[in-house]
PDB file of N, H, CA, C and O in Angstrom:
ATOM      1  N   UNK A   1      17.871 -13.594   6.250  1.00  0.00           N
ATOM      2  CA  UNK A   1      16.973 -12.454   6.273  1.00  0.00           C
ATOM      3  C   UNK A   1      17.554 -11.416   7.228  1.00  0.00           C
ATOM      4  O   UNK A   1      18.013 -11.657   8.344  1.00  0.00           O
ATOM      5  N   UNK A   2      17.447  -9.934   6.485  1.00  0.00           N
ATOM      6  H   UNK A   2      17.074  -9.738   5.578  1.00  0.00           H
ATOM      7  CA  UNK A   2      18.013  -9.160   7.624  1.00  0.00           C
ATOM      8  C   UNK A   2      16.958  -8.165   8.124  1.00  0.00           C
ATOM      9  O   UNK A   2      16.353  -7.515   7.272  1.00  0.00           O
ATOM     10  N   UNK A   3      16.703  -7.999   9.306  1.00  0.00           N
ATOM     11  H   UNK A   3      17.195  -8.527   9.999  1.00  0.00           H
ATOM     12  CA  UNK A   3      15.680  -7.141  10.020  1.00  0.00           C
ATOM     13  C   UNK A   3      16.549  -6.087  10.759  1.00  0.00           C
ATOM     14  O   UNK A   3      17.467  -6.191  11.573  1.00  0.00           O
ATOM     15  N   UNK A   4      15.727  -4.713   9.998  1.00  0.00           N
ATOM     16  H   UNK A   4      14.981  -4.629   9.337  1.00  0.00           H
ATOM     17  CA  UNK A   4      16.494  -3.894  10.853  1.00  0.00           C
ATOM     18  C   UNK A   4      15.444  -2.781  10.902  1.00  0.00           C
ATOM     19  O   UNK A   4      14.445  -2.748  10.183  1.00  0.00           O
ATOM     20  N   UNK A   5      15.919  -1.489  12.222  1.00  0.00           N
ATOM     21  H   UNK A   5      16.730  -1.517  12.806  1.00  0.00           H
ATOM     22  CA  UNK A   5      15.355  -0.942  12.720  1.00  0.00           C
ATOM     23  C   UNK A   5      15.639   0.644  12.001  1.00  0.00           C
ATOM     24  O   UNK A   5      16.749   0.928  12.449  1.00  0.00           O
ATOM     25  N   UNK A   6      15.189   1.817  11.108  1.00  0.00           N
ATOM     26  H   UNK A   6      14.287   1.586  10.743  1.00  0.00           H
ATOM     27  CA  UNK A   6      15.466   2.425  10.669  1.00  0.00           C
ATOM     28  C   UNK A   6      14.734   3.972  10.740  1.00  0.00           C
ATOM     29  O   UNK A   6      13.538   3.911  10.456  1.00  0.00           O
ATOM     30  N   UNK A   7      15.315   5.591  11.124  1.00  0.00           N
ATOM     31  H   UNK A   7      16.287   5.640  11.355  1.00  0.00           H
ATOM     32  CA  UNK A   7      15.002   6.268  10.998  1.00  0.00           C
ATOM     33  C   UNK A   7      14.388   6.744  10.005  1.00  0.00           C
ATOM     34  O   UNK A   7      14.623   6.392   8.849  1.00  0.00           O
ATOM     35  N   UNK A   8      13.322   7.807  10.413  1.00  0.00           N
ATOM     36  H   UNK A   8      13.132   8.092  11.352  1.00  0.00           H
ATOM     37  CA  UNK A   8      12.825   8.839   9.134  1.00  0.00           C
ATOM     38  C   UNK A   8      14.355   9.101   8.055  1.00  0.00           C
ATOM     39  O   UNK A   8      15.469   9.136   8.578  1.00  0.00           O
ATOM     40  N   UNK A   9      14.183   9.247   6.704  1.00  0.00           N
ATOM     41  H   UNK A   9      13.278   9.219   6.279  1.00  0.00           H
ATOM     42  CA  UNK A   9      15.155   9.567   6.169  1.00  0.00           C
ATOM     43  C   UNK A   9      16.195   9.058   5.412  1.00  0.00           C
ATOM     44  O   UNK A   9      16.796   9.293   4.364  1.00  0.00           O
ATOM     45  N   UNK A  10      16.180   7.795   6.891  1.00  0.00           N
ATOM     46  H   UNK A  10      15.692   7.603   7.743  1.00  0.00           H
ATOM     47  CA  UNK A  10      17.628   6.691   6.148  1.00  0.00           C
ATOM     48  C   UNK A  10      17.323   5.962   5.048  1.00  0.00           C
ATOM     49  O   UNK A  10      16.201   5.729   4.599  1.00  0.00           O
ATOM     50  N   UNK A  11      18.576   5.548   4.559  1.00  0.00           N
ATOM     51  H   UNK A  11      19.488   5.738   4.924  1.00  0.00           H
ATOM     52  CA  UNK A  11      18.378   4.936   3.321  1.00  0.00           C
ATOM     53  C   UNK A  11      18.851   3.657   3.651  1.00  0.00           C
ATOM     54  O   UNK A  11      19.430   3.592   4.735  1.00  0.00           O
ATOM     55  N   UNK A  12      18.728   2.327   2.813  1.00  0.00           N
ATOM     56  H   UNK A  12      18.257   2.379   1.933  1.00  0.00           H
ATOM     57  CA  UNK A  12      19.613   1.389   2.735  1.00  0.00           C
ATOM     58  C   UNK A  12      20.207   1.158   1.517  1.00  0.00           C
ATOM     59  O   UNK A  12      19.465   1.501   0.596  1.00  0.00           O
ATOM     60  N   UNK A  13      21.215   0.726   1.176  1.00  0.00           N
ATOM     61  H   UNK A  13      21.818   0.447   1.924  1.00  0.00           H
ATOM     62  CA  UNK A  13      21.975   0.476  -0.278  1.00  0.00           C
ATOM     63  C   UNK A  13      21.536  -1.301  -0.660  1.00  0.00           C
ATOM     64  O   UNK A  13      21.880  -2.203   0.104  1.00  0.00           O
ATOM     65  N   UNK A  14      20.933  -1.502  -1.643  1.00  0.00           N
ATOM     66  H   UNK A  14      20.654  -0.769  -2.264  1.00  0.00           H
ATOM     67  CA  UNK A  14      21.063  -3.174  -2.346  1.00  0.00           C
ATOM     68  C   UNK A  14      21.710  -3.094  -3.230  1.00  0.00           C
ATOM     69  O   UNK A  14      21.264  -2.606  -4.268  1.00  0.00           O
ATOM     70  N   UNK A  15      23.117  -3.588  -3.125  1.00  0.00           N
ATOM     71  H   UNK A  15      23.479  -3.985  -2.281  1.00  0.00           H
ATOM     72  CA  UNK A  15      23.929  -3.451  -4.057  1.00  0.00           C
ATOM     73  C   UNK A  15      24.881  -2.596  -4.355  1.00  0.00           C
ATOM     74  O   UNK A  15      25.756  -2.806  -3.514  1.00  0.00           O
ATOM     75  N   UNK A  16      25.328  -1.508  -5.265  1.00  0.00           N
ATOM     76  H   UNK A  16      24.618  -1.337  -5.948  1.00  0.00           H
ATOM     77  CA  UNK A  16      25.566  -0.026  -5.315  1.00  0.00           C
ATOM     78  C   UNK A  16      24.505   0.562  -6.558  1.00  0.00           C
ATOM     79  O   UNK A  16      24.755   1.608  -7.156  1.00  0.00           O
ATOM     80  N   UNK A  17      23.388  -0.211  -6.821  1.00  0.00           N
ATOM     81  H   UNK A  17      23.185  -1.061  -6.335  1.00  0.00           H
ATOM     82  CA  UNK A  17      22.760   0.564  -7.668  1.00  0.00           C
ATOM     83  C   UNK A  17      21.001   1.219  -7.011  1.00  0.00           C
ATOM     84  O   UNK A  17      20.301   2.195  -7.281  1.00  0.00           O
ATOM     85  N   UNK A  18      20.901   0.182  -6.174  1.00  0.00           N
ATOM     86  H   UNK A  18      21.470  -0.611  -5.955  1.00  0.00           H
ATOM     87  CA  UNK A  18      19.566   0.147  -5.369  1.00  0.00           C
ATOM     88  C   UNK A  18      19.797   1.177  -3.930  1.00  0.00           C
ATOM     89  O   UNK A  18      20.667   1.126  -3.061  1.00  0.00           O
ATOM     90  N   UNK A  19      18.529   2.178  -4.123  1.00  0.00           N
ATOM     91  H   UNK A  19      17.822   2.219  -4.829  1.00  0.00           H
ATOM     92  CA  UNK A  19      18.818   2.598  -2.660  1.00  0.00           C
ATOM     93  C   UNK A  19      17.106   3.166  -2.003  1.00  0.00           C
ATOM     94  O   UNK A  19      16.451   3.988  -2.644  1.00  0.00           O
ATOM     95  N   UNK A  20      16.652   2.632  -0.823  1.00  0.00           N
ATOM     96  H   UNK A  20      17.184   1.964  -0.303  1.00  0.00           H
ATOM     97  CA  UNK A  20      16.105   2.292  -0.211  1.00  0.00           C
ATOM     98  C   UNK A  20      15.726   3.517   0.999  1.00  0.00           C
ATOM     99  O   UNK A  20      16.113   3.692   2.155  1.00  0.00           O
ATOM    100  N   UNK A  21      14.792   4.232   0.114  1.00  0.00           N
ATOM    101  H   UNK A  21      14.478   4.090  -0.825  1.00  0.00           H
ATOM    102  CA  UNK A  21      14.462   5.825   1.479  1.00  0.00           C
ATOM    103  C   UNK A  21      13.631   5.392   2.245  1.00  0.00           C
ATOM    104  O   UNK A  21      12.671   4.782   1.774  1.00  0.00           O
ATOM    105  N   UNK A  22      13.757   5.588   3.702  1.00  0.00           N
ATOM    106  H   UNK A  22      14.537   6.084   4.085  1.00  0.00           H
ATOM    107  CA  UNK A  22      12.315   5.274   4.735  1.00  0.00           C
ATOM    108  C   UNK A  22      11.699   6.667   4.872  1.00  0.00           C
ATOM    109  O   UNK A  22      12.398   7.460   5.504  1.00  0.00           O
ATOM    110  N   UNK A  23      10.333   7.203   4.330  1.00  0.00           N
ATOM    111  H   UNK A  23       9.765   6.559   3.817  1.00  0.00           H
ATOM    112  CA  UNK A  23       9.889   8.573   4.477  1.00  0.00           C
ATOM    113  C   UNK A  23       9.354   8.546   5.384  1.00  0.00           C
ATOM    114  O   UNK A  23       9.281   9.718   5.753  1.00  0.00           O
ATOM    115  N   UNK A  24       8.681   7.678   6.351  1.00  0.00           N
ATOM    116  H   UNK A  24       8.741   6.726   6.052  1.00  0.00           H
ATOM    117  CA  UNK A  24       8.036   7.907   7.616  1.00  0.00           C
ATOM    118  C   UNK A  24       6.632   6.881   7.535  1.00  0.00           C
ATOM    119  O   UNK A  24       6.193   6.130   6.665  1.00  0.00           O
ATOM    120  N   UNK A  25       6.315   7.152   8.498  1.00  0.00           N
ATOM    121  H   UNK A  25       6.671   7.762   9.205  1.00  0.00           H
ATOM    122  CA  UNK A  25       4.901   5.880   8.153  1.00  0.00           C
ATOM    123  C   UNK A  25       4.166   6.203   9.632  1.00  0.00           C
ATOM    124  O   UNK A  25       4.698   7.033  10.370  1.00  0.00           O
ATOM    125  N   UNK A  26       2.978   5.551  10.027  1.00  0.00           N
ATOM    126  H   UNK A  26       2.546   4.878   9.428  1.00  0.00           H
ATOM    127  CA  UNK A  26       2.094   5.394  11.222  1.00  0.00           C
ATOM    128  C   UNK A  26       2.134   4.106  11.132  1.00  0.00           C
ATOM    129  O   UNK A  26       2.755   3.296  10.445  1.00  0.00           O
ATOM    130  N   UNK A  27       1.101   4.052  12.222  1.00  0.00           N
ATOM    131  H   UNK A  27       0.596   4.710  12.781  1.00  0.00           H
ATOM    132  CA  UNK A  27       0.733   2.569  12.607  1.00  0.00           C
ATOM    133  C   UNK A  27       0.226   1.336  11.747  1.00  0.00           C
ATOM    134  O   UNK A  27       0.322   0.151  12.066  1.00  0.00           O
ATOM    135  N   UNK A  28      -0.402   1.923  10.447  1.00  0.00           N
ATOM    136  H   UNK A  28      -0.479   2.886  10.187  1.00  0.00           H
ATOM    137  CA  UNK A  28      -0.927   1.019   9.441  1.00  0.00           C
ATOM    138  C   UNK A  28       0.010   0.601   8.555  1.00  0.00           C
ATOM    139  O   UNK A  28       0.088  -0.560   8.152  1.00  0.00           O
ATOM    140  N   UNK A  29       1.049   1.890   8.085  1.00  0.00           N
ATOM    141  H   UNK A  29       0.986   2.832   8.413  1.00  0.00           H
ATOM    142  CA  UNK A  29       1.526   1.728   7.081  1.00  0.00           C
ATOM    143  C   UNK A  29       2.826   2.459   6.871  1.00  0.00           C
ATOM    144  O   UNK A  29       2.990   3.439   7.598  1.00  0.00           O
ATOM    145  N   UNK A  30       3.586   2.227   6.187  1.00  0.00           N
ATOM    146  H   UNK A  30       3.453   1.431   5.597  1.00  0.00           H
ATOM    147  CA  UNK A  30       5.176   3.352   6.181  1.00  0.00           C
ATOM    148  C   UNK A  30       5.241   3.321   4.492  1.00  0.00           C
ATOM    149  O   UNK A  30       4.754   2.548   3.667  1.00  0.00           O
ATOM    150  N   UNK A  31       5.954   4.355   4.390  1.00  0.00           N
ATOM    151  H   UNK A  31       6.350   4.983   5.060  1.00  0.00           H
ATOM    152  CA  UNK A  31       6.187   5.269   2.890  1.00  0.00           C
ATOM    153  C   UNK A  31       7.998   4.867   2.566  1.00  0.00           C
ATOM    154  O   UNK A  31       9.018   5.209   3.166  1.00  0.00           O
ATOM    155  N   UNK A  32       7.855   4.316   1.791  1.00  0.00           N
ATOM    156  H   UNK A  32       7.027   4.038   1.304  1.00  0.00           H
ATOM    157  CA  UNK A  32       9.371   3.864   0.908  1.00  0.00           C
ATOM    158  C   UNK A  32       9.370   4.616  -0.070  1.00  0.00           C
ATOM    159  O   UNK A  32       8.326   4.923  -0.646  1.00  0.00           O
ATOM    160  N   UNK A  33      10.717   5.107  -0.481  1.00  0.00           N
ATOM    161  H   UNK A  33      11.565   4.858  -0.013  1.00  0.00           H
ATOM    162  CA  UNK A  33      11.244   5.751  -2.052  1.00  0.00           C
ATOM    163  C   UNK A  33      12.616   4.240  -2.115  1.00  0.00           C
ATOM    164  O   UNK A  33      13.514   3.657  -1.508  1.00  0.00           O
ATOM    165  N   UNK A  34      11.791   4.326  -3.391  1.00  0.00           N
ATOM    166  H   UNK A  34      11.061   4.800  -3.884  1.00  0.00           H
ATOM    167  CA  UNK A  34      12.842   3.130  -4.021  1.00  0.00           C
ATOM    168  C   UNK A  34      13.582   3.556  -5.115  1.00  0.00           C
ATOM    169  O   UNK A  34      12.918   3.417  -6.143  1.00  0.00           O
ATOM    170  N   UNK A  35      15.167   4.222  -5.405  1.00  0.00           N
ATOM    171  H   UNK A  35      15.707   4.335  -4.570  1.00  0.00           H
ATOM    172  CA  UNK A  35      15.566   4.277  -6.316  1.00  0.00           C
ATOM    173  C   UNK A  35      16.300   3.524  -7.017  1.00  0.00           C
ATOM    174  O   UNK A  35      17.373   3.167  -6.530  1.00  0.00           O
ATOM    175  N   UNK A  36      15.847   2.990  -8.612  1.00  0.00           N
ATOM    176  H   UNK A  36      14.975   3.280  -9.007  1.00  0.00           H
ATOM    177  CA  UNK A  36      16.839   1.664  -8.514  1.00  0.00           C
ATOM    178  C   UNK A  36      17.012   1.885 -10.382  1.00  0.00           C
ATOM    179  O   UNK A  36      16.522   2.874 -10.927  1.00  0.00           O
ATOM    180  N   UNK A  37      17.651   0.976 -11.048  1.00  0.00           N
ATOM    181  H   UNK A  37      18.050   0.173 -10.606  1.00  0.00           H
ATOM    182  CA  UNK A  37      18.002   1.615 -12.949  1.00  0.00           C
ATOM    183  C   UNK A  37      16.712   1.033 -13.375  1.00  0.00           C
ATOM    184  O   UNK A  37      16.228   0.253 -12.554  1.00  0.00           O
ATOM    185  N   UNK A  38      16.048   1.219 -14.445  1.00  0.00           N
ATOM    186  H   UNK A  38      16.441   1.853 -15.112  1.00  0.00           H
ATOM    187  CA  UNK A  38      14.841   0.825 -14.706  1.00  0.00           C
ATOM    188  C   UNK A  38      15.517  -0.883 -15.209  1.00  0.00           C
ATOM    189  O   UNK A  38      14.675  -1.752 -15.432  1.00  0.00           O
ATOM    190  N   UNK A  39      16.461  -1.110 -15.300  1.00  0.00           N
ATOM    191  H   UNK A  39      17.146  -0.404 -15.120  1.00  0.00           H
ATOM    192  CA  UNK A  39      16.533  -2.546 -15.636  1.00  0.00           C
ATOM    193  C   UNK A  39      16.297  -3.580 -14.711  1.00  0.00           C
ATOM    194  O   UNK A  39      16.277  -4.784 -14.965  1.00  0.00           O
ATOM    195  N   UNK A  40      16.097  -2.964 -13.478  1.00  0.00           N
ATOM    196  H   UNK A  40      16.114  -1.986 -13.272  1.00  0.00           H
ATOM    197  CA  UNK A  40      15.976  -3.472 -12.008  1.00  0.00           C
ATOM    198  C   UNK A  40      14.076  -3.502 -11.649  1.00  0.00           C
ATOM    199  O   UNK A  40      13.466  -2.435 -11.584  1.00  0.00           O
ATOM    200  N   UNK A  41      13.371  -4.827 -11.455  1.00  0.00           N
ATOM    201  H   UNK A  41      13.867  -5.694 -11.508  1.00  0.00           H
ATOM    202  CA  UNK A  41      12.188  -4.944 -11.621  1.00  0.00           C
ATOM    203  C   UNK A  41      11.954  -4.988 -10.221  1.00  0.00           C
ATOM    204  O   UNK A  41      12.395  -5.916  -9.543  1.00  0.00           O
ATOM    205  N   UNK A  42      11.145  -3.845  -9.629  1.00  0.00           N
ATOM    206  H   UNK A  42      10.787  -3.092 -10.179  1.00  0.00           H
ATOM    207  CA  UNK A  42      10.833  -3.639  -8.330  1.00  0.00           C
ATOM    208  C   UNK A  42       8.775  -3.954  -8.931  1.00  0.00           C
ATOM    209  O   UNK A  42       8.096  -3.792  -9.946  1.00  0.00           O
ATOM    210  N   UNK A  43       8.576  -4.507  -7.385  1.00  0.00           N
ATOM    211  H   UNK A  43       9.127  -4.639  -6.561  1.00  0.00           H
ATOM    212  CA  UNK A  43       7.306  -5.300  -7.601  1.00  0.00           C
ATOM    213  C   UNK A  43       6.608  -5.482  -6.081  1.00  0.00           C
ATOM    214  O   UNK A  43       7.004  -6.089  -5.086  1.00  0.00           O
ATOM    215  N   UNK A  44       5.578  -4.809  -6.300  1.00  0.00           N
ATOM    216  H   UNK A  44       5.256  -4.316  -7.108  1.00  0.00           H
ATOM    217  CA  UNK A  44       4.370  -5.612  -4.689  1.00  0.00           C
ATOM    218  C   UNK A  44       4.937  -6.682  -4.531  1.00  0.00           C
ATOM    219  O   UNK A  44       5.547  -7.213  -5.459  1.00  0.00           O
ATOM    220  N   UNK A  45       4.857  -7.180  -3.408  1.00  0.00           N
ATOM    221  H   UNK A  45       4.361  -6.749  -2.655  1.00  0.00           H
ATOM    222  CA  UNK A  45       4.517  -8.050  -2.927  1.00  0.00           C
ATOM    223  C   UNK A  45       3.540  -9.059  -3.533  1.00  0.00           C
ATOM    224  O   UNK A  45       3.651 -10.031  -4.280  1.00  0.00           O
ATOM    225  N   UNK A  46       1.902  -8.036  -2.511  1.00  0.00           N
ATOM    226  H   UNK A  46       1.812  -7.246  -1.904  1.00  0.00           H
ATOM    227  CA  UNK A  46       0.657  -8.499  -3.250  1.00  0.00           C
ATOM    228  C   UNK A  46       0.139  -8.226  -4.809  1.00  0.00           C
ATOM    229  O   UNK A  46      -1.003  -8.431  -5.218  1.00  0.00           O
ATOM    230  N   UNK A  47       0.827  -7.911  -5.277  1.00  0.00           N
ATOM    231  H   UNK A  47       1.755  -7.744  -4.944  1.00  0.00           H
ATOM    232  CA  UNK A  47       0.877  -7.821  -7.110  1.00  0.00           C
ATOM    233  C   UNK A  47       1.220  -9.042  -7.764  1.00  0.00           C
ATOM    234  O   UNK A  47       0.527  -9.599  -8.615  1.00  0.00           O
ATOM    235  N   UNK A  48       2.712  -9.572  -7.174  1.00  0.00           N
ATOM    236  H   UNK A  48       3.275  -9.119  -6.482  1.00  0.00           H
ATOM    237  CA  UNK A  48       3.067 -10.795  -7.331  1.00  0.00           C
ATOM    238  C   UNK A  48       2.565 -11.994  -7.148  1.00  0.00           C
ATOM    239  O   UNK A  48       2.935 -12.916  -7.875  1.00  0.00           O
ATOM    240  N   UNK A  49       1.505 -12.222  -6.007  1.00  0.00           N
ATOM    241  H   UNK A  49       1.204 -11.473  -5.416  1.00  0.00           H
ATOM    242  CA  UNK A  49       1.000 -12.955  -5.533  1.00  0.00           C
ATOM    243  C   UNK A  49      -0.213 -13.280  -6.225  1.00  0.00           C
ATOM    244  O   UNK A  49      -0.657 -14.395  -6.500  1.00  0.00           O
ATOM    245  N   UNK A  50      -0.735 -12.025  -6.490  1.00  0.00           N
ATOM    246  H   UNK A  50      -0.374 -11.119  -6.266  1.00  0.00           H
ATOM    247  CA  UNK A  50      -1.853 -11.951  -7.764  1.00  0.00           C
ATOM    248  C   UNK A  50      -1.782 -12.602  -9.007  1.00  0.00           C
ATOM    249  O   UNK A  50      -2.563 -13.221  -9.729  1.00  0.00           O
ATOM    250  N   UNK A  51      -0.854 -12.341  -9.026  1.00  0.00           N
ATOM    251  H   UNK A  51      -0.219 -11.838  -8.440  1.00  0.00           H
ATOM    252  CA  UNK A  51      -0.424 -12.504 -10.362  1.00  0.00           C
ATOM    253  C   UNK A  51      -0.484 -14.019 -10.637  1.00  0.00           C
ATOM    254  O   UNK A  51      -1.304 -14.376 -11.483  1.00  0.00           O
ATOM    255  N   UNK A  52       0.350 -15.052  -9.977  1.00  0.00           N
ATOM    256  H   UNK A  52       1.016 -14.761  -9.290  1.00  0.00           H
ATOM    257  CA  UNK A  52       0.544 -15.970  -9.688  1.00  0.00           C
ATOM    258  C   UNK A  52      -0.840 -16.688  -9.626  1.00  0.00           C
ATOM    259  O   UNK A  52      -1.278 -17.445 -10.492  1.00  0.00           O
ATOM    260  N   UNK A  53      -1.575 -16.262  -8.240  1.00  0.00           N
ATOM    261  H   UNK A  53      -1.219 -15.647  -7.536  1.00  0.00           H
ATOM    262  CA  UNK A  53      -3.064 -16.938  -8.343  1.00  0.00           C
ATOM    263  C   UNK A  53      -3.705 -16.859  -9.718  1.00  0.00           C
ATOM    264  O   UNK A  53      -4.235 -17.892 -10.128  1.00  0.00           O
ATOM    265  N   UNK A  54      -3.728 -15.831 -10.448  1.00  0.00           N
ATOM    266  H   UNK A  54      -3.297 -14.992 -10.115  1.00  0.00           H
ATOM    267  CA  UNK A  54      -4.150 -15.854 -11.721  1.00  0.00           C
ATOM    268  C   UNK A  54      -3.542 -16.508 -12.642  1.00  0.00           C
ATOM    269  O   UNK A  54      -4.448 -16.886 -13.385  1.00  0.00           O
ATOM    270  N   UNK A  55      -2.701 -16.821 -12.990  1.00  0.00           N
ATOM    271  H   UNK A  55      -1.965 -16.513 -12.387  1.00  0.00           H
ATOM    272  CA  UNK A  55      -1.865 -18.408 -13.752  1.00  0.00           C
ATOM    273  C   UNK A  55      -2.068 -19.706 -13.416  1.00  0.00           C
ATOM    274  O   UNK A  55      -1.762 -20.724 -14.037  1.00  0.00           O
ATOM    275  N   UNK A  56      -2.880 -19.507 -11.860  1.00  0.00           N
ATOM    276  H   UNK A  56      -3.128 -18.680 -11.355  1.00  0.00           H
ATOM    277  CA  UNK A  56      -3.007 -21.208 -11.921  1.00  0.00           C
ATOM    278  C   UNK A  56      -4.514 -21.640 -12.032  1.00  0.00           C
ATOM    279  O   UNK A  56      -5.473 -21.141 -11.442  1.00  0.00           O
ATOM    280  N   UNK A  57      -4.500 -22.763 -12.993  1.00  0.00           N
ATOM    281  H   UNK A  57      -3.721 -23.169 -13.472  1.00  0.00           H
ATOM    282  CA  UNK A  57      -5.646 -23.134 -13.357  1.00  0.00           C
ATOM    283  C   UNK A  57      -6.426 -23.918 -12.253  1.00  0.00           C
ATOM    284  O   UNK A  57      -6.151 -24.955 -11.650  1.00  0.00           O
ATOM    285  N   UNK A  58      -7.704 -22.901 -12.183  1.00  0.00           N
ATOM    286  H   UNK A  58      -7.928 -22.059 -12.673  1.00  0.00           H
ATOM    287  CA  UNK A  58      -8.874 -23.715 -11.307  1.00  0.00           C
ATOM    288  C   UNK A  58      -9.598 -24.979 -11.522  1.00  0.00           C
ATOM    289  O   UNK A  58     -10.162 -25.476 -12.496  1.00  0.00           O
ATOM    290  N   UNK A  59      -9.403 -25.339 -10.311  1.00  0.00           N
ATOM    291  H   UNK A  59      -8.945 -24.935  -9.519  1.00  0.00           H
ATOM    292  CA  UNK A  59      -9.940 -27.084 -10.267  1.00  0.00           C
ATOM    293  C   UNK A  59     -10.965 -27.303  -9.674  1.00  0.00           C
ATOM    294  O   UNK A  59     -11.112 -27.204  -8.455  1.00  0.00           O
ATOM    295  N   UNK A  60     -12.029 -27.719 -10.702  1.00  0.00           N
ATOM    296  H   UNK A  60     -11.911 -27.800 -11.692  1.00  0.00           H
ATOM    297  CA  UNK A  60     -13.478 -27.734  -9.453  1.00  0.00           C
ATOM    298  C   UNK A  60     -13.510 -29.640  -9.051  1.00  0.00           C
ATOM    299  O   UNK A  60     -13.010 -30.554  -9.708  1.00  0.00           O
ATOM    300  N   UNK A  61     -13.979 -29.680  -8.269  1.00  0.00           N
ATOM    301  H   UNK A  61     -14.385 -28.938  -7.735  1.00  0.00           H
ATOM    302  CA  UNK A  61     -13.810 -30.706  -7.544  1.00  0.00           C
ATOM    303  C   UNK A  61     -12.581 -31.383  -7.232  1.00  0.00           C
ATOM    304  O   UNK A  61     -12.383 -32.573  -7.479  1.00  0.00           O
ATOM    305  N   UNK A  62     -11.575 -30.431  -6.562  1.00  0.00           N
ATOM    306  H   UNK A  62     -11.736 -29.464  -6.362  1.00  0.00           H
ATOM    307  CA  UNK A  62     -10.648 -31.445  -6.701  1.00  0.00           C
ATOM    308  C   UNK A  62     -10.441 -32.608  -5.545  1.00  0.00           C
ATOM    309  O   UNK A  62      -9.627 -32.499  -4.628  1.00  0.00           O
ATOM    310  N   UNK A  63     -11.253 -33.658  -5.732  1.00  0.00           N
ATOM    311  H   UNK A  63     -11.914 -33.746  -6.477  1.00  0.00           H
ATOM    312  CA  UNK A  63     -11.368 -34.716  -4.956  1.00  0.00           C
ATOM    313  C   UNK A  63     -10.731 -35.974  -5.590  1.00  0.00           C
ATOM    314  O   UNK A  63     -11.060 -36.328  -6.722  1.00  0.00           O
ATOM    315  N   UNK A  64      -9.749 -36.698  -4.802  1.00  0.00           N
ATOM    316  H   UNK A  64      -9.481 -36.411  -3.882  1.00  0.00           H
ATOM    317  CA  UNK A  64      -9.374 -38.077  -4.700  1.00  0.00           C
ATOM    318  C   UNK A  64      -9.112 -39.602  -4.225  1.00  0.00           C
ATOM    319  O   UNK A  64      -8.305 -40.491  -3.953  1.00  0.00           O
ATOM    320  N   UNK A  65     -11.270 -38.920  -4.424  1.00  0.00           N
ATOM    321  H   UNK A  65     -11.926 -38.198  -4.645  1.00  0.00           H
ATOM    322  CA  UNK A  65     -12.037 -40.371  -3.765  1.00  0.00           C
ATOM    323  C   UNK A  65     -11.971 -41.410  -4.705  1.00  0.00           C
ATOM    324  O   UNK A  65     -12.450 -42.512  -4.442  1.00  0.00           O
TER     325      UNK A  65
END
């Protein structure tokens, strides 16, 4: 995992097709521009996660007394 520290402005490169704008942000939240080929599936986080909880089938009682 790489953690890094980045100005208003900068970009990062994933790859040479992906590139990664930091527009600025506050304390709650920061603003990304993501430019990437539409064959490239950019995705929430919490979208994904959603998504997922919703595919798995609910179990009522799940006890194994």
């Amino acid at each position: 995992m790489l953690r890094l520290s980045v100005n208003k402005d900068e970009y990062l490169m994933v790859g040479k097709d992906v590139r990664i704008t930091f527009l600025g942000g506050n304390d709650r939240s920061l603003k990304l521009m993501i430019d990437a080929p539409r064959e490239v599936n950019v995705a929430r986080g919490k979208a994904i996660e959603k998504r997922a909880a919703e595919r798995e089938p609910v179990i009522e009682n799940d006890c194994f007394c």
